[in-house]
Backbone as CSV, one residue per row, in Angstrom:
resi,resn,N_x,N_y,N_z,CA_x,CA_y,CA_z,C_x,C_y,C_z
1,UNK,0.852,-1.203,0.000,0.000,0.000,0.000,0.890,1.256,0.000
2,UNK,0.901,2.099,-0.911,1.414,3.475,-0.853,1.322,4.409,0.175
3,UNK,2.205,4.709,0.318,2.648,5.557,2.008,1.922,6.978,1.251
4,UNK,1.127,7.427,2.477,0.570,8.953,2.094,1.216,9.525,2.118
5,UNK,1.410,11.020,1.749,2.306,11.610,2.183,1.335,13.177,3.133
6,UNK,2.534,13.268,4.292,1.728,14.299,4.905,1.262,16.109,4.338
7,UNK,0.924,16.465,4.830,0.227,18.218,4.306,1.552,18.825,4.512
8,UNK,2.301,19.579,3.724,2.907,20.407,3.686,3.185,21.200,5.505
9,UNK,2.037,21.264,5.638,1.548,22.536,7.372,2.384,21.306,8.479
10,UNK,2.351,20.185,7.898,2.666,18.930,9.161,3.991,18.290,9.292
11,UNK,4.564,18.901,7.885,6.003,18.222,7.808,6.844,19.957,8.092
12,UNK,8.004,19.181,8.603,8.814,19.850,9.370,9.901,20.958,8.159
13,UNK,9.900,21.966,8.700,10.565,23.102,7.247,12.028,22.625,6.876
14,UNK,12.218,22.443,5.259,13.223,21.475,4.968,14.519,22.407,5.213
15,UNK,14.190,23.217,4.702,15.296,24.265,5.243,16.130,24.826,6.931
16,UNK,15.112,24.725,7.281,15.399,24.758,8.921,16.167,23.203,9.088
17,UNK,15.682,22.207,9.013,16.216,21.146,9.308,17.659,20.940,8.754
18,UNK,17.963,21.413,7.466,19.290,21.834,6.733,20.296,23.246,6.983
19,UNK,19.315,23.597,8.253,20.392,24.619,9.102,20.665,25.717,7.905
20,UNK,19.904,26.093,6.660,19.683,26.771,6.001,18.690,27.905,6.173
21,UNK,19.578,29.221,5.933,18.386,30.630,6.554,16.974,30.346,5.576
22,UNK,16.042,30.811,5.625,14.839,30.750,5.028,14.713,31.932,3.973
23,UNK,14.143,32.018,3.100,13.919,32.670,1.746,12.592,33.263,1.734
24,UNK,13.019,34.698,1.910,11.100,35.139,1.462,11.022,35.656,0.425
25,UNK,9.729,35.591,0.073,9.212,36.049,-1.518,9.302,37.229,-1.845
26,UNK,9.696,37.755,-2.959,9.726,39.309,-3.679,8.322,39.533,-3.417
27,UNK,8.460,40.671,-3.934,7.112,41.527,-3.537,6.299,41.117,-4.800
28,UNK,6.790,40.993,-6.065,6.097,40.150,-7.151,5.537,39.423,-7.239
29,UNK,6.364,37.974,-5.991,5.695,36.898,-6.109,4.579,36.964,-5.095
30,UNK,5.104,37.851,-3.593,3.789,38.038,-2.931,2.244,38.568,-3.304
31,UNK,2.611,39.853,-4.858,1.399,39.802,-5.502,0.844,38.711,-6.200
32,UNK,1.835,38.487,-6.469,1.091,37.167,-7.405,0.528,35.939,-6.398
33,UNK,1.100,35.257,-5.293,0.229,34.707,-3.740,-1.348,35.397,-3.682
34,UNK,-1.070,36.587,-3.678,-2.323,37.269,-3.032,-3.478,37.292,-4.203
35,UNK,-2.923,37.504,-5.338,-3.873,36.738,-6.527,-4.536,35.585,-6.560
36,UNK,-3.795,35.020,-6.494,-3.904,33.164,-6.492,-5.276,32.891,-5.789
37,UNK,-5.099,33.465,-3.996,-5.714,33.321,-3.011,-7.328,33.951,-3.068
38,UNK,-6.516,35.297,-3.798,-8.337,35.641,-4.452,-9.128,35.022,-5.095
39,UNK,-8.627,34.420,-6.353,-9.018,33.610,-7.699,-9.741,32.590,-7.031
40,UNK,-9.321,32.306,-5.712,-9.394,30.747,-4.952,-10.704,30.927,-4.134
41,UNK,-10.577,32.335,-3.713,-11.733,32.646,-2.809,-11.672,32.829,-1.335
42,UNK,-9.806,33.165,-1.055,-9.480,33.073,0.509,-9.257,34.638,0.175
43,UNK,-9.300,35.405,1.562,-9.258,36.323,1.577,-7.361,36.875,2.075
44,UNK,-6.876,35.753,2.322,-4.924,35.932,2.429,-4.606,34.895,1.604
45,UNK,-3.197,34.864,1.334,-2.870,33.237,0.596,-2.417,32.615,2.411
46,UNK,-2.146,31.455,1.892,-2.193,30.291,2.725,-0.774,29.722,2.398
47,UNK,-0.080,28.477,3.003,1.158,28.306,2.432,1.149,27.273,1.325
48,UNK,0.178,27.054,0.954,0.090,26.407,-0.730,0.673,27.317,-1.673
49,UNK,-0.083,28.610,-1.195,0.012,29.652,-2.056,1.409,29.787,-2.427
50,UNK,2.215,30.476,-1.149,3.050,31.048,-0.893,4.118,30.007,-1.562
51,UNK,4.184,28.542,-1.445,4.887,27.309,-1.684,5.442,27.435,-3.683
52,UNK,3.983,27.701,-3.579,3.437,27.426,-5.146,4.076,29.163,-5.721
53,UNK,4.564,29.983,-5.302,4.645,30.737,-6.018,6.388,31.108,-5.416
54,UNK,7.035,30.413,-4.665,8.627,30.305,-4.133,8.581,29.432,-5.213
55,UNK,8.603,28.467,-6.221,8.293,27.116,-6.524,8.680,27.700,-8.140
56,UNK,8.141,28.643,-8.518,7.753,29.203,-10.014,8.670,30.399,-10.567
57,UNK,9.513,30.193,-11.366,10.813,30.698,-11.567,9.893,31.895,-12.394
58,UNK,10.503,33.148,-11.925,10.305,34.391,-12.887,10.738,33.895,-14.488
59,UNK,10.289,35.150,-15.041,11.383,35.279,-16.742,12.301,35.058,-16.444
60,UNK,12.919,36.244,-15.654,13.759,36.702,-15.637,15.081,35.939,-15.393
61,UNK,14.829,34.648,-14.024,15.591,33.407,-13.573,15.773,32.483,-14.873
62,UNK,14.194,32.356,-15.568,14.520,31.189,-16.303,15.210,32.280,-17.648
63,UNK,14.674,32.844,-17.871,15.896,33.566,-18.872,17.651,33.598,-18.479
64,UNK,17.873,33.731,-17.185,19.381,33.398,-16.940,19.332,32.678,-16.985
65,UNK,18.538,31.267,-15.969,18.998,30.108,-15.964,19.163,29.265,-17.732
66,UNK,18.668,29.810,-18.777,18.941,29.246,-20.024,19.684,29.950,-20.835
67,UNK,20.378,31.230,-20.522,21.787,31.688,-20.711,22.654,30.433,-20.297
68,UNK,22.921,30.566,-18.867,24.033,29.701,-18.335,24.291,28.289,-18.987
69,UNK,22.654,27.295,-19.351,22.739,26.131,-19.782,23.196,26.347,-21.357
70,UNK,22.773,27.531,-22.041,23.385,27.960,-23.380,24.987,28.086,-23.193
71,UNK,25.556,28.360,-22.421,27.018,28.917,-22.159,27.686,27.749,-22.250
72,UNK,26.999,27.010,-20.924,27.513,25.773,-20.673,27.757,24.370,-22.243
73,UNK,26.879,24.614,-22.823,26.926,23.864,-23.478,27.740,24.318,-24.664
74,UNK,27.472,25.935,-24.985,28.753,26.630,-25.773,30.153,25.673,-25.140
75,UNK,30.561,25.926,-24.288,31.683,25.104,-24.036,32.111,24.174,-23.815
76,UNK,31.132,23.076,-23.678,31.328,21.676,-24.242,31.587,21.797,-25.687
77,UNK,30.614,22.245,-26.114,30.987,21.967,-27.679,32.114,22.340,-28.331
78,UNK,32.765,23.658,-27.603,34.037,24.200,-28.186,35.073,23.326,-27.484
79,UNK,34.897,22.547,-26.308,36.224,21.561,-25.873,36.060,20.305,-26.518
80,UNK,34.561,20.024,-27.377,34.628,18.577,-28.187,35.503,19.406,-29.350
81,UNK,35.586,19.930,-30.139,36.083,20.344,-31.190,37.648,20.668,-30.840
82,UNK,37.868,21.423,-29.669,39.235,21.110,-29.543,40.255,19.942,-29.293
83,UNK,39.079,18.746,-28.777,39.749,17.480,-28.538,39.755,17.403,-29.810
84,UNK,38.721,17.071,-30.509,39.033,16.622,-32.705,39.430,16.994,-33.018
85,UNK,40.080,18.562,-32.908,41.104,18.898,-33.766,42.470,18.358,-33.400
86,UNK,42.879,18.610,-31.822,44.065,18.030,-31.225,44.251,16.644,-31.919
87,UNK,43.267,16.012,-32.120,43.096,14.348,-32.720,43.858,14.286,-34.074
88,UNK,43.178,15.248,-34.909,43.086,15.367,-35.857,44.488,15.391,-36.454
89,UNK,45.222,16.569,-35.644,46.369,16.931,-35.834,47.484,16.024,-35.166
90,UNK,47.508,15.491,-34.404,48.182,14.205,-33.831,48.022,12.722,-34.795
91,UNK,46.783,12.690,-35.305,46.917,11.746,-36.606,47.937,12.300,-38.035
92,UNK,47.466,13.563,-38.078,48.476,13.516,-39.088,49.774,14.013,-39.094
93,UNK,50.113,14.328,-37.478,51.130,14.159,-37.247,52.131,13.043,-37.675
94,UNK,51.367,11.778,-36.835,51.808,10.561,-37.345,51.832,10.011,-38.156
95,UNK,50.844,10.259,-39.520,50.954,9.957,-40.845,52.234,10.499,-41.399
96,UNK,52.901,11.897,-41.223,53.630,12.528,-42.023,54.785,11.926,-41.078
97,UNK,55.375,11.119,-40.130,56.118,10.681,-39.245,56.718,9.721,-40.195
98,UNK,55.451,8.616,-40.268,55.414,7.305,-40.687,56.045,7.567,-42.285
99,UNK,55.346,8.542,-43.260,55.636,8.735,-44.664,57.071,8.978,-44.742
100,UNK,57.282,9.745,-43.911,59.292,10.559,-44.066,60.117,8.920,-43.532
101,UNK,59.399,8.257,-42.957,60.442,7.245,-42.594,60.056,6.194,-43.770
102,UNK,59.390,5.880,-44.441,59.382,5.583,-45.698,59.726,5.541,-46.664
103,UNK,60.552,6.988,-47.090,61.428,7.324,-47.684,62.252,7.915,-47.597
104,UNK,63.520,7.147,-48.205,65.272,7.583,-48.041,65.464,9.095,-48.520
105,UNK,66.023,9.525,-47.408,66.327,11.042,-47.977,67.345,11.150,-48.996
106,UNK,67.885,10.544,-49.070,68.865,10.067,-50.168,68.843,9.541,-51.421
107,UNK,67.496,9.083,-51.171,66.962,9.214,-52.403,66.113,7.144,-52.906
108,UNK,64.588,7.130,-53.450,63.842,5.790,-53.337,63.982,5.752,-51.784
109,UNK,63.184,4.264,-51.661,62.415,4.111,-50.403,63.342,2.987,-49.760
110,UNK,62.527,3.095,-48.284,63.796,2.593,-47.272,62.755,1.444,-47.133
111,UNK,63.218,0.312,-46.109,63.042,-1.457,-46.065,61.172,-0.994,-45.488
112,UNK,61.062,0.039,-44.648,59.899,0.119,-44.401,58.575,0.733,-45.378
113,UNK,59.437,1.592,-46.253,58.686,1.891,-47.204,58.319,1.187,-48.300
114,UNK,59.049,0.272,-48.723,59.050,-1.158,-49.443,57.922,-1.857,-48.632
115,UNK,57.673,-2.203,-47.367,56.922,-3.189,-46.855,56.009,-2.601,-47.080
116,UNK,55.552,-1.158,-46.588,54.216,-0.277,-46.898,53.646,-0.576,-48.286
117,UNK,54.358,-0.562,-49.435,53.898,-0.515,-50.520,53.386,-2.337,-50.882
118,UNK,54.041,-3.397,-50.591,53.269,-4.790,-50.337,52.617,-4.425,-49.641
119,UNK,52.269,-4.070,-48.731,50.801,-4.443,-47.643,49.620,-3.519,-48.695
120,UNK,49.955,-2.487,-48.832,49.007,-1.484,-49.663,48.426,-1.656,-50.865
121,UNK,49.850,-2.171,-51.733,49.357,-2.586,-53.381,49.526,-3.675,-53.363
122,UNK,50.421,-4.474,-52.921,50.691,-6.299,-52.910,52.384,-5.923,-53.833
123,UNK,52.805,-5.116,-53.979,53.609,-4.732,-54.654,54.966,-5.367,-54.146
124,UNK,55.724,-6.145,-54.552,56.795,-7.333,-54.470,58.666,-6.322,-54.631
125,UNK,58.631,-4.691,-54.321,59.593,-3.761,-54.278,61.259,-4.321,-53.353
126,UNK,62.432,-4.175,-54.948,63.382,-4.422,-53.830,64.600,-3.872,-53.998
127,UNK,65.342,-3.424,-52.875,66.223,-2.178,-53.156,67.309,-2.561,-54.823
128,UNK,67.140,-0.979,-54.794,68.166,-0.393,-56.292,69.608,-1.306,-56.593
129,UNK,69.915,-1.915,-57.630,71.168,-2.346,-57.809,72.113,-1.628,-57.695
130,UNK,73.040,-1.380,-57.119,73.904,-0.511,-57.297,75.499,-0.921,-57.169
131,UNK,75.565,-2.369,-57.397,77.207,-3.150,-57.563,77.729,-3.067,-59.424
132,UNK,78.639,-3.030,-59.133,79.719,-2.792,-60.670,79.175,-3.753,-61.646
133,UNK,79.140,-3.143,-63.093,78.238,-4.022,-63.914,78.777,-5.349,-63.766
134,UNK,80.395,-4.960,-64.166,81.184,-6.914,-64.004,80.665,-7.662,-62.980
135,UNK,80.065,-7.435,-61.712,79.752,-7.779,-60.965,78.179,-8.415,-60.823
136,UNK,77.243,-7.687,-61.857,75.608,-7.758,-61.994,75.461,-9.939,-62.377
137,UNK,74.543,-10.277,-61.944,73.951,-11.078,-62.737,73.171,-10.704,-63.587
138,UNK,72.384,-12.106,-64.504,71.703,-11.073,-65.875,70.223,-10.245,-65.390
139,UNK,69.973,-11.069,-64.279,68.492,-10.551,-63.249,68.747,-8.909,-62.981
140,UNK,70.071,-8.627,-62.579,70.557,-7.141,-61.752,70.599,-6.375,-63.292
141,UNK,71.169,-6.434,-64.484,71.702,-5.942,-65.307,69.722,-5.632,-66.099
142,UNK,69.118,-6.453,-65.900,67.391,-6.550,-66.418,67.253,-5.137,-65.815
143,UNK,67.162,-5.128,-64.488,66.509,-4.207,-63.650,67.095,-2.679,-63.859
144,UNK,67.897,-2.657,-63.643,69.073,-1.942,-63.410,68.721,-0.860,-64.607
145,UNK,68.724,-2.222,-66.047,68.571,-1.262,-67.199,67.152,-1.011,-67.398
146,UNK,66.258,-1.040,-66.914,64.837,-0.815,-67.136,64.794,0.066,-66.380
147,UNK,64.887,0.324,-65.006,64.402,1.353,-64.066,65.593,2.781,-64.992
148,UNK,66.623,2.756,-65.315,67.384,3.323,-66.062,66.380,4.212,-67.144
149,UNK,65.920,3.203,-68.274,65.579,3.797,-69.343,64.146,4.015,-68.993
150,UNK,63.403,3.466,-67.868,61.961,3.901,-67.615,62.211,5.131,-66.869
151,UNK,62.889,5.601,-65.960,63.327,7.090,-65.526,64.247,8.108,-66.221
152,UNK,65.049,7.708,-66.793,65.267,8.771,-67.347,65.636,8.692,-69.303
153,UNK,64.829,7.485,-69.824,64.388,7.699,-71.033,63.653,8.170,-71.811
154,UNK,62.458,8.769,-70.922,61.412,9.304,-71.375,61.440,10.580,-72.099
155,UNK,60.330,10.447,-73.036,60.775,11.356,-73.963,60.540,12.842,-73.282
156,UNK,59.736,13.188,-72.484,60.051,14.572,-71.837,60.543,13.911,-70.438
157,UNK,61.442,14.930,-69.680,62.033,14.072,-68.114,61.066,15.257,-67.326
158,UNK,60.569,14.840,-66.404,60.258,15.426,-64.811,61.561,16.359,-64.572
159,UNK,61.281,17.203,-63.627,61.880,18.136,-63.510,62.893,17.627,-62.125
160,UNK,64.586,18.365,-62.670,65.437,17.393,-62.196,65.953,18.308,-60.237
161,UNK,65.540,19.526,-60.920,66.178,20.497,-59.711,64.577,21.196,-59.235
162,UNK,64.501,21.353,-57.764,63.198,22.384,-57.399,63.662,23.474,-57.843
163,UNK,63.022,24.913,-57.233,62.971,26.139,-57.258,64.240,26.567,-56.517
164,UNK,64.712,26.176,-55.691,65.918,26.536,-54.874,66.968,25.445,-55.220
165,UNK,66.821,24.818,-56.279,68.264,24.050,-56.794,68.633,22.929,-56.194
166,UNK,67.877,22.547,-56.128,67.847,21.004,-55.095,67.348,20.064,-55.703
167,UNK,67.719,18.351,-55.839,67.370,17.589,-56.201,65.886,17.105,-55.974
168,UNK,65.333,16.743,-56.744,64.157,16.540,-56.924,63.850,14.607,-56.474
169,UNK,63.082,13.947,-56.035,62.506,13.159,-55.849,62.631,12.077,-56.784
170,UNK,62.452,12.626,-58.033,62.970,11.467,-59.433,64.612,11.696,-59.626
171,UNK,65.167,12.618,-59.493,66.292,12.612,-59.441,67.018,12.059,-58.816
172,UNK,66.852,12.436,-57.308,67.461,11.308,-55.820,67.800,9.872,-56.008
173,UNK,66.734,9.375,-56.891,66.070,7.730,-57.169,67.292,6.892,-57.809
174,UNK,67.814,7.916,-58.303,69.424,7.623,-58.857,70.482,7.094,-58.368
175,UNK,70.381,8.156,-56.631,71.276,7.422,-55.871,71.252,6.094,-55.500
176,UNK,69.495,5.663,-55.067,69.452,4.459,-54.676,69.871,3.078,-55.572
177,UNK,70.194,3.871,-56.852,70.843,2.595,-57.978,72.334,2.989,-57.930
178,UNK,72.912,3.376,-57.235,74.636,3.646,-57.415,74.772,4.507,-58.694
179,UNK,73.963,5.320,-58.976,74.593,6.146,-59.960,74.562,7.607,-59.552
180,UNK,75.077,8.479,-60.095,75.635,9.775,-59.557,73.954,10.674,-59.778
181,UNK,73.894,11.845,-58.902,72.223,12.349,-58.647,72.531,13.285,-60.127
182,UNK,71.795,13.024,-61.189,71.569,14.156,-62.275,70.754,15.400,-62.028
183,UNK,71.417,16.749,-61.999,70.635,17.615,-62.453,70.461,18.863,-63.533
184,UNK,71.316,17.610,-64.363,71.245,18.226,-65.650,70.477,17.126,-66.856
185,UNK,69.844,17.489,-67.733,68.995,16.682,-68.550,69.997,15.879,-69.070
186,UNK,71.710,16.373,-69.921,72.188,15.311,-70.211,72.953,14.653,-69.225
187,UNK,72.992,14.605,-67.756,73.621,13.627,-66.824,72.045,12.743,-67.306
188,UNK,70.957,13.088,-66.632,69.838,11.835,-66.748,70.045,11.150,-68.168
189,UNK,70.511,11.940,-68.879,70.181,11.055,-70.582,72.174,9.644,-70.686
190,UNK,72.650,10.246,-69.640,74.102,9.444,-69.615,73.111,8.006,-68.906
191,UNK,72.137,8.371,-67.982,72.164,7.681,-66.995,70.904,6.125,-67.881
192,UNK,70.651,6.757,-68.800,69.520,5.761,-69.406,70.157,5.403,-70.522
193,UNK,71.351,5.911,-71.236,72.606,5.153,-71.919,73.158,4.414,-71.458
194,UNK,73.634,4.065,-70.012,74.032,3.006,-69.575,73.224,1.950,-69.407
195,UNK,72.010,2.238,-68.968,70.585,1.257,-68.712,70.497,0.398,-69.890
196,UNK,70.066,1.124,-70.889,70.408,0.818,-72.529,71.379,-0.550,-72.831
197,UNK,72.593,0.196,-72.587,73.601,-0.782,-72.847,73.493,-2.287,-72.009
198,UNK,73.042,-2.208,-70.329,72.706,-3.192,-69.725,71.852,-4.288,-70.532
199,UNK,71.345,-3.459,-70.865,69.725,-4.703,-71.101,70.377,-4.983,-72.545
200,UNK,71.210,-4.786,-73.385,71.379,-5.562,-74.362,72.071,-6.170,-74.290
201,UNK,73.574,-6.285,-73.009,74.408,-7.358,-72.830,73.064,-8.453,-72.271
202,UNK,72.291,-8.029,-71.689,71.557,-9.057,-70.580,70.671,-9.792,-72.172
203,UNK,70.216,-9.297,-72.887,69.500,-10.010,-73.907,70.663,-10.984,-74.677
204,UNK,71.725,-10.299,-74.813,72.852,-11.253,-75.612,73.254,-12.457,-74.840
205,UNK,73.127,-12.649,-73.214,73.530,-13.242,-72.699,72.322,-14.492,-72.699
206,UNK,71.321,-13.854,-72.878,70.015,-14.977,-72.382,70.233,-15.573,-74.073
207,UNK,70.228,-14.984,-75.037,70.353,-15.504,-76.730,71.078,-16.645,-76.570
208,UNK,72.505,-16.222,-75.212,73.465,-17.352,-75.558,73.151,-18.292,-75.008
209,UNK,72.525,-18.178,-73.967,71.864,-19.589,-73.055,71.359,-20.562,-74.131
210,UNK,70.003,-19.802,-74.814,68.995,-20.459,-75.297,69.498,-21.149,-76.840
211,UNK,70.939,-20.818,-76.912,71.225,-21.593,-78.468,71.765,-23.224,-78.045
């Protein structure tokens, strides 16, 4: 069975019991009590009244009080956005971390940037030949001369120096094959004459196998 609850007049003042001073009504809300009490047909209000109108937030409260919850929530929202951006920027922090260690400043890609490119494309990448031709098998002398005449045979070349005279990215790629960094169009055009020459000892050599 549901516990009644007692009359307001019978239970003990919550405030007093919380050793809290007591609160009286503006003169607003006391007009507005003394309304109530008329409307009602008492000739004073009573403490329903008085309860009921401590109880009932002006404009004016609930107009601040929904500033503050506007504020408040202004600044949640501006500290979610500063965590996502902090995020944001800490990811690509680490993207541009991960990319530079990928590739040799010196020019083509380092053992990790090779693995990146298998996991990514399935791509089977393996460092530049760069031992003395007498020295090549016909596999090294294949490669050697293809990456040769596929970089710098082409009939227009990529550009060999930036804006401030510095080797360029296709240029570098050179080093990683033991050959000297071109940044002149005819060093790259020396460099796909030798390639050239590779791949036709390497074809003369496979001719001789197969006779």
């Amino acid at each position: 069975m549901a516990k009644t609850q007692k009359a307001p007049w019978k239970r003990p003042n919550p405030r007093k019991r919380a050793a809290k001073p007591s609160k009286h009504l503006s003169p607003a809300k006391k007009s507005a009590a003394k309304a109530r009490a008329k409307r009602a047909g008492r000739p004073y209000p009573n403490l329903v009244d008085n309860m009921r109108m401590a109880a009932k937030k002006t404009k004016k409260s609930a107009k601040k009080a929904g500033k503050k919850s506007a504020k408040k929530t202004t600044k949640k929202s501006s500290a979610k956005k500063a965590r996502k951006a902090r995020k944001r920027s800490a990811s690509s922090a680490k993207k541009s971390a991960r990319k530079r260690s990928e590739k040799d400043p010196h020019g083509g890609l380092t053992a990790a940037g090779r693995k990146a490119f298998a996991r990514r494309d399935g791509a089977h990448l393996k460092p530049g030949v760069t031992r003395k031709a007498s020295e090549m098998s016909p596999s090294d002398m294949r490669r050697k001369g293809s990456w040769a005449v596929r970089f710098y045979g082409r009939a227009k070349l990529p550009p060999l120096v930036d804006a401030k005279g510095r080797p360029t990215r296709h240029a570098l790629s050179a080093h990683a094959w033991g050959e000297p960094v071109p940044k002149t169009e005819a060093a790259a055009r020396r460099i796909a004459a030798k390639g050239e020459r590779l791949l036709q000892r390497y074809h003369r050599i496979r001719e001789k196998a197969a006779r």
